[in-house]
C-alpha positions in Angstrom: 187.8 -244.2 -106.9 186.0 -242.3 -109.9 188.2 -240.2 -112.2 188.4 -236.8 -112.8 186.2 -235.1 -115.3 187.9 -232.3 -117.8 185.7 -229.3 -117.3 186.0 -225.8 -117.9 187.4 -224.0 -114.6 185.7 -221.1 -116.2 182.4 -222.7 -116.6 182.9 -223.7 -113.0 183.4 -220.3 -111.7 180.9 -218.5 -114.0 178.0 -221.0 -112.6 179.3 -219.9 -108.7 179.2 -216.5 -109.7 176.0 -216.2 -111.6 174.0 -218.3 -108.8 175.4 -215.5 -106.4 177.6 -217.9 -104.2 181.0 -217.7 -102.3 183.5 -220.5 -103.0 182.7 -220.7 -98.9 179.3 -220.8 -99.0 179.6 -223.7 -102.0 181.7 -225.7 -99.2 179.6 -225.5 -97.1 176.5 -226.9 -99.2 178.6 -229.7 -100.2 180.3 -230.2 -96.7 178.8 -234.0 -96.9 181.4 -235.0 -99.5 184.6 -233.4 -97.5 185.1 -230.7 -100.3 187.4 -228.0 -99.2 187.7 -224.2 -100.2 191.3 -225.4 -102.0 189.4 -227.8 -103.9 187.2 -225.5 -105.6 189.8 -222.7 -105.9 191.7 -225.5 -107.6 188.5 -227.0 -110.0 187.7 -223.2 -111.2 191.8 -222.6 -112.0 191.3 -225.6 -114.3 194.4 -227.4 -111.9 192.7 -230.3 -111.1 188.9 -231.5 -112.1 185.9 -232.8 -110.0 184.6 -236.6 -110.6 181.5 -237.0 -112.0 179.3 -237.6 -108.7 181.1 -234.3 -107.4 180.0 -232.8 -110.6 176.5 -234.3 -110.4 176.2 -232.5 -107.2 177.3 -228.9 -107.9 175.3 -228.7 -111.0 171.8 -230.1 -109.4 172.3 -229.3 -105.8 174.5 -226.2 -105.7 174.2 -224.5 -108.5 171.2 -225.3 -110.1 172.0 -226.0 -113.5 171.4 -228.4 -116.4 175.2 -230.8 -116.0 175.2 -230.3 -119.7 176.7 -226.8 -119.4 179.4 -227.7 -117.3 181.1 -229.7 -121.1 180.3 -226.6 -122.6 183.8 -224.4 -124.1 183.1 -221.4 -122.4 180.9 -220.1 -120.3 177.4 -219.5 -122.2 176.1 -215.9 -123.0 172.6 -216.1 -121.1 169.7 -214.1 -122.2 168.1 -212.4 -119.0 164.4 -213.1 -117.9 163.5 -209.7 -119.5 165.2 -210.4 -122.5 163.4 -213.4 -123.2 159.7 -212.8 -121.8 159.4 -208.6 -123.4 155.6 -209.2 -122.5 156.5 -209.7 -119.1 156.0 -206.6 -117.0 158.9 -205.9 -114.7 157.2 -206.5 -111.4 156.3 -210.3 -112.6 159.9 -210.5 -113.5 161.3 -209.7 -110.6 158.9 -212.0 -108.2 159.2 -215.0 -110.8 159.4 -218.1 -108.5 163.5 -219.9 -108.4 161.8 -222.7 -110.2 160.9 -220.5 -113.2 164.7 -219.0 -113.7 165.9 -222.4 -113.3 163.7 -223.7 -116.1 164.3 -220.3 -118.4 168.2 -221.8 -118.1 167.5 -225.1 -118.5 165.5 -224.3 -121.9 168.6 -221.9 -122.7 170.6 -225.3 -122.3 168.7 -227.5 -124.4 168.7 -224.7 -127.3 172.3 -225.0 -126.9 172.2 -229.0 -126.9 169.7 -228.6 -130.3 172.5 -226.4 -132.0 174.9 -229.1 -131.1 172.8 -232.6 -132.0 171.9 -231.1 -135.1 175.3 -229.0 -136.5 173.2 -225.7 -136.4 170.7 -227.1 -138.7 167.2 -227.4 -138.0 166.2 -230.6 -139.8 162.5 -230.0 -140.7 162.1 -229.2 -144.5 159.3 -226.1 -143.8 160.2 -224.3 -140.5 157.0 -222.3 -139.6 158.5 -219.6 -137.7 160.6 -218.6 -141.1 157.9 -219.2 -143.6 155.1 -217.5 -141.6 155.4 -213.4 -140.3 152.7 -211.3 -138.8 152.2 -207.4 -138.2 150.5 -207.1 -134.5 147.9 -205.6 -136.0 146.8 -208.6 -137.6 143.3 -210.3 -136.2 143.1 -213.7 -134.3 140.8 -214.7 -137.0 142.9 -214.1 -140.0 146.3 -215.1 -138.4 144.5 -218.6 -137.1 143.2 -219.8 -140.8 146.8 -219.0 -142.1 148.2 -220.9 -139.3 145.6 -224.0 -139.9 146.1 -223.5 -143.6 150.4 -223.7 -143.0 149.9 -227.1 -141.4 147.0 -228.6 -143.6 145.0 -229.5 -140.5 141.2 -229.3 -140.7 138.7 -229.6 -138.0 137.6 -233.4 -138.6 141.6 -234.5 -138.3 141.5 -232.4 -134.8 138.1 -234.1 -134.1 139.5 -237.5 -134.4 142.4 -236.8 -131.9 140.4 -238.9 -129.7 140.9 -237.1 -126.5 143.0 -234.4 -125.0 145.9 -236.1 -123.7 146.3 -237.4 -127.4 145.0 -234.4 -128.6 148.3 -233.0 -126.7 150.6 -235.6 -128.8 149.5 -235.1 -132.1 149.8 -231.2 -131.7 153.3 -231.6 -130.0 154.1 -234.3 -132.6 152.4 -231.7 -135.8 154.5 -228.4 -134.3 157.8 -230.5 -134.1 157.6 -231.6 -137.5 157.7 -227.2 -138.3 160.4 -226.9 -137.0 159.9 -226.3 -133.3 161.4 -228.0 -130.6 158.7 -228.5 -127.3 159.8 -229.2 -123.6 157.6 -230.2 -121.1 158.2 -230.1 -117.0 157.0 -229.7 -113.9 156.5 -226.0 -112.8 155.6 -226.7 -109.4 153.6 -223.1 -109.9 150.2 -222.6 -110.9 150.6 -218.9 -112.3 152.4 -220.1 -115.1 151.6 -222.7 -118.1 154.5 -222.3 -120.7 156.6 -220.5 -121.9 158.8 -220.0 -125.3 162.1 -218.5 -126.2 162.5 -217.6 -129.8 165.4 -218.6 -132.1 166.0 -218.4 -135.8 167.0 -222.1 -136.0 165.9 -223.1 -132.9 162.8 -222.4 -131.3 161.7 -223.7 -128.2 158.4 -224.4 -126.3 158.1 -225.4 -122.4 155.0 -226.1 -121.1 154.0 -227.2 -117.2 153.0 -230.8 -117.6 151.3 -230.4 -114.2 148.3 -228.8 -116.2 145.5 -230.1 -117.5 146.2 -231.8 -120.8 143.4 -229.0 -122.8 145.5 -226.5 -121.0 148.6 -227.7 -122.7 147.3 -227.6 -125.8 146.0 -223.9 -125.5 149.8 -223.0 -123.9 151.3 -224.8 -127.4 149.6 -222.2 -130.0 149.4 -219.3 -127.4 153.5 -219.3 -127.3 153.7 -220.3 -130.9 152.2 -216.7 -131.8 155.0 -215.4 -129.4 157.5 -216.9 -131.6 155.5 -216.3 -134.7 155.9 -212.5 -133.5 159.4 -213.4 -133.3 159.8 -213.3 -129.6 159.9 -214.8 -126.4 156.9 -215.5 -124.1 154.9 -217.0 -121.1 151.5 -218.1 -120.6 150.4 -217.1 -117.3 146.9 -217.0 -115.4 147.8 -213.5 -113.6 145.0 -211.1 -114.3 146.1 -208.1 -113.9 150.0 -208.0 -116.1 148.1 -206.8 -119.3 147.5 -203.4 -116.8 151.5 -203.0 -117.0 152.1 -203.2 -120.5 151.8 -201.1 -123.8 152.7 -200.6 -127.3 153.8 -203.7 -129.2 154.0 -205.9 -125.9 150.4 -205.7 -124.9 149.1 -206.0 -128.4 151.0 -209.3 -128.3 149.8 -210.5 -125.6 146.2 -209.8 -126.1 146.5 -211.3 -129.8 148.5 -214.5 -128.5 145.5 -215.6 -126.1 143.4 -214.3 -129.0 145.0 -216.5 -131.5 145.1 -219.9 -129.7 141.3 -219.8 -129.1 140.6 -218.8 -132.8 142.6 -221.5 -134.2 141.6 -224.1 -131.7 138.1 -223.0 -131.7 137.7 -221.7 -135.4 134.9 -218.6 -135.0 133.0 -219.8 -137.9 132.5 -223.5 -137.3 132.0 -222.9 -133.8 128.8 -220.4 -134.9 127.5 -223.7 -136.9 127.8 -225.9 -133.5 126.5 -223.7 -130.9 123.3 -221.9 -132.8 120.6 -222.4 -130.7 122.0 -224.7 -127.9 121.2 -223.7 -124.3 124.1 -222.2 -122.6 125.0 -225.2 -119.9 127.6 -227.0 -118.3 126.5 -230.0 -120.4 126.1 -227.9 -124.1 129.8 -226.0 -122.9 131.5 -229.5 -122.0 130.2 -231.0 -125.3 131.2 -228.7 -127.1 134.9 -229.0 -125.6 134.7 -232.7 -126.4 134.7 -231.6 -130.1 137.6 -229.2 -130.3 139.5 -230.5 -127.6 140.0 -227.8 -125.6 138.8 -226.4 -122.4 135.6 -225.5 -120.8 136.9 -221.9 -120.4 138.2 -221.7 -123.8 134.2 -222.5 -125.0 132.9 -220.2 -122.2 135.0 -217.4 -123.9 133.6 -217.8 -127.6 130.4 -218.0 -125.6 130.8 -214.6 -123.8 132.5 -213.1 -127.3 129.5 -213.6 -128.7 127.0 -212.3 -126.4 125.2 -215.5 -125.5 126.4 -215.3 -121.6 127.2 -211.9 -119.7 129.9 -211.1 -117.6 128.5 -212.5 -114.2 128.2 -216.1 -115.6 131.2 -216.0 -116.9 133.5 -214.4 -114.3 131.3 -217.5 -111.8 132.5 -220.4 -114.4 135.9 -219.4 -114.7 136.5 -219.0 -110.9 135.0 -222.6 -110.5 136.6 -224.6 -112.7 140.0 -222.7 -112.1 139.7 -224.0 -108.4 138.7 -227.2 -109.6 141.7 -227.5 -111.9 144.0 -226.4 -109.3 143.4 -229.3 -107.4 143.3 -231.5 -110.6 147.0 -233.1 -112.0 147.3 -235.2 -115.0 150.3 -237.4 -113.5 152.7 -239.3 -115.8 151.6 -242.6 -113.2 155.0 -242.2 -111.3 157.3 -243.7 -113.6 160.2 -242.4 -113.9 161.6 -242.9 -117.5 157.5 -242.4 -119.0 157.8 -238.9 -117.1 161.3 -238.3 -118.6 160.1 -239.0 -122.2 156.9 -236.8 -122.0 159.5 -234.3 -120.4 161.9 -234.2 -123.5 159.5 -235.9 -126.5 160.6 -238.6 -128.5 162.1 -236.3 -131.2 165.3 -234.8 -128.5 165.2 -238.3 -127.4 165.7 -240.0 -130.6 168.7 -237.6 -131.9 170.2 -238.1 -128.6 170.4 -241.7 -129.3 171.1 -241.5 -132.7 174.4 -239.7 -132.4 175.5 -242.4 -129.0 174.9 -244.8 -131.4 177.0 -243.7 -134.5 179.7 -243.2 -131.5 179.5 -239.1 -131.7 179.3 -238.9 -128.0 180.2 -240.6 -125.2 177.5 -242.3 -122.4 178.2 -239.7 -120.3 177.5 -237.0 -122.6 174.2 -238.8 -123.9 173.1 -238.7 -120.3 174.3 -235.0 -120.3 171.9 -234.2 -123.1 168.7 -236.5 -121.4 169.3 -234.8 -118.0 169.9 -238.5 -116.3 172.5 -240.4 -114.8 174.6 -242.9 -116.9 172.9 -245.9 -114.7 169.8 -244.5 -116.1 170.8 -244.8 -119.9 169.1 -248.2 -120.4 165.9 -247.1 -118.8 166.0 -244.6 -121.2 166.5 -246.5 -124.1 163.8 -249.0 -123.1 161.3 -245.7 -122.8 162.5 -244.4 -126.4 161.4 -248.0 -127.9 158.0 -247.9 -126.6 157.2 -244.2 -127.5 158.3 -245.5 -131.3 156.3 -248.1 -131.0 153.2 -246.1 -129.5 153.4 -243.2 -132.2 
């Protein structure tokens, strides 16, 4: 019979009460495992403790949470949707899909795991979000060659990427190594590419693996001008949101879309490449190959400068937006390679590196990787071949 795990009562009752359920109505969704309304009553009083598979079960099936919060002291202050995403109009907030909040908490939790692998320090020497700040009246062009300048890239090292799923590494890989932190998942919603929530230690990134890879790499520097703005953000395909806001928030917006293309497509070198080219699918997809980026990302310096109108681009975009909808890079249906593009190898390899100086126990390392314990070698097997892949 599997033992009792110490948890919070109070953690246990906070996650009923946030995810709007009765003690009755948690019996019933975990009727399959002959829980009874004492039992609960009796977990949440901190009298008695659920095993780890009952656990397992109210934290992925019930309540909808990361199990990682369930160890926590106390029950975690959470940041609301609108607190985090200020560029979000309310209406969006308030029709954001279940899988979207879940995620905004599950990025809450692995800040919270960050701040405990690491003692509240972030380890990167220069942390970009500290040594970089921007007015919002700043221009894309000017906050894109301070950016590039920050992280000593130029365009032949971003040529040489290859491709754009290992154009997607080597970004993740370069922002990590500034201090950020970047998540990747499933969003099982095609309105929304990433998001970011901002912290002065530490910041993190999600983006929907289920997009194309040039997607992912335009969601990366379009929420790291959210943070660099010192906020919270999401990249989202919704036309109409901009209509909603005003100020400071829709200057943001419009300058964080702004930015990615300028420093992923620098104006001036792309005014070198595309002089005198015909305007085609085969001059536009070329000169994607270069920068790594997307068609639509090409088609929009294309349009900026007057070279195409707004019929020819309003066509393209629809076109290749159904196309792309259809489209899914995959991770090949492995389970431990979709795992480790989910957390990256840097989460991964702290993880590890505190289970192995005996600083946590299995079951908290699988806490932290979001598995089960059985899993842990799996695991351990994927973190060896992304060290020996980078």
């Amino acid at each position: 019979m599997s033992s009792a795990i110490p948890v919070n009562g109070e953690v246990l009752r906070w996650a009923r009460e946030s995810a709007g359920l009765t003690i009755d109505e948690v019996v019933q969704k975990m009727n399959r495992k002959r829980i009874t309304f004492e039992m609960i009553e009796s977990w949440e009083q901190s009298f008695e403790a659920p095993t780890y598979s009952q656990l397992e079960r109210l934290a992925y099936e019930v309540y909808k949470r990361p199990l990682a919060i369930f160890f926590f002291p106390e029950p975690p202050q959470e940041i609301t949707a609108k607190q985090s995403f200020r560029t979000l109009p309310e209406y969006e907030i308030q029709r954001m899909p279940v899988k979207m909040r879940f995620l905004l908490r599950k990025a809450q939790s692995f800040q919270l795991n960050l701040y405990d692998l690491y003692d509240g320090v972030n380890p990167s020497e220069k942390k970009i979000t500290t040594d970089l700040e921007f007015s919002t009246h700043i221009s894309a062009k000017e906050m894109g060659e301070t950016v590039r300048q920050y992280i000593n890239i130029d365009i032949e090292t971003q040529n040489s990427f290859g491709n754009p799923e290992n154009a997607l590494k080597e970004w993740r890989k370069i922002l990590e190594g500034f201090g950020l932190f970047i998540f990747k998942d499933a969003f099982q919603s095609d309105e929304f590419s990433g998001f970011c929530l901002y912290d002065d230690k530490f910041p993190v990134i999600y983006v929907n693996n289920s997009k194309p890879f040039t997607r992912q790499i335009f969601t990366l520097f379009h929420e790291l001008a959210h943070l660099l703005f010192k906020t919270g953000g999401i990249d989202t395909k919704i036309e109409d949101y901009l209509d909603y806001l005003d100020g400071d928030e829709e200057r943001i917006e419009i300058i964080c879309n702004s930015f990615a293309g300028e420093f992923l497509v620098p104006s001036e070198h792309f005014y070198q490449k595309a002089r005198g080219i015909t305007v085609d699918d085969e001059s536009i997809s070329s000169l994607a190959n270069i920068y790594h980026v997307s068609r639509e990302v090409i088609l929009r310096k294309f349009y900026d400068l007057d070279r195409i109108d707004q019929e020819f681009y309003s066509k393209k975009v629809r076109e290749w937006r159904i196309a792309e909808s259809s489209a899914s890079t995959g991770s090949g249906g492995n389970y431990y390679f979709t795992k480790g593009a989910y957390l990256g190898s840097k989460y991964i390899e702290k993880a590890f590196s505190q289970f192995y100086q005996n600083r946590i126990t299995t079951e908290r390392l699988a806490d932290y990787l979001g598995v089960k314990v059985k899993n842990i070698s799996g695991m351990e097997s994927q973190l060896y071949r992304m060290e020996s892949s980078a």
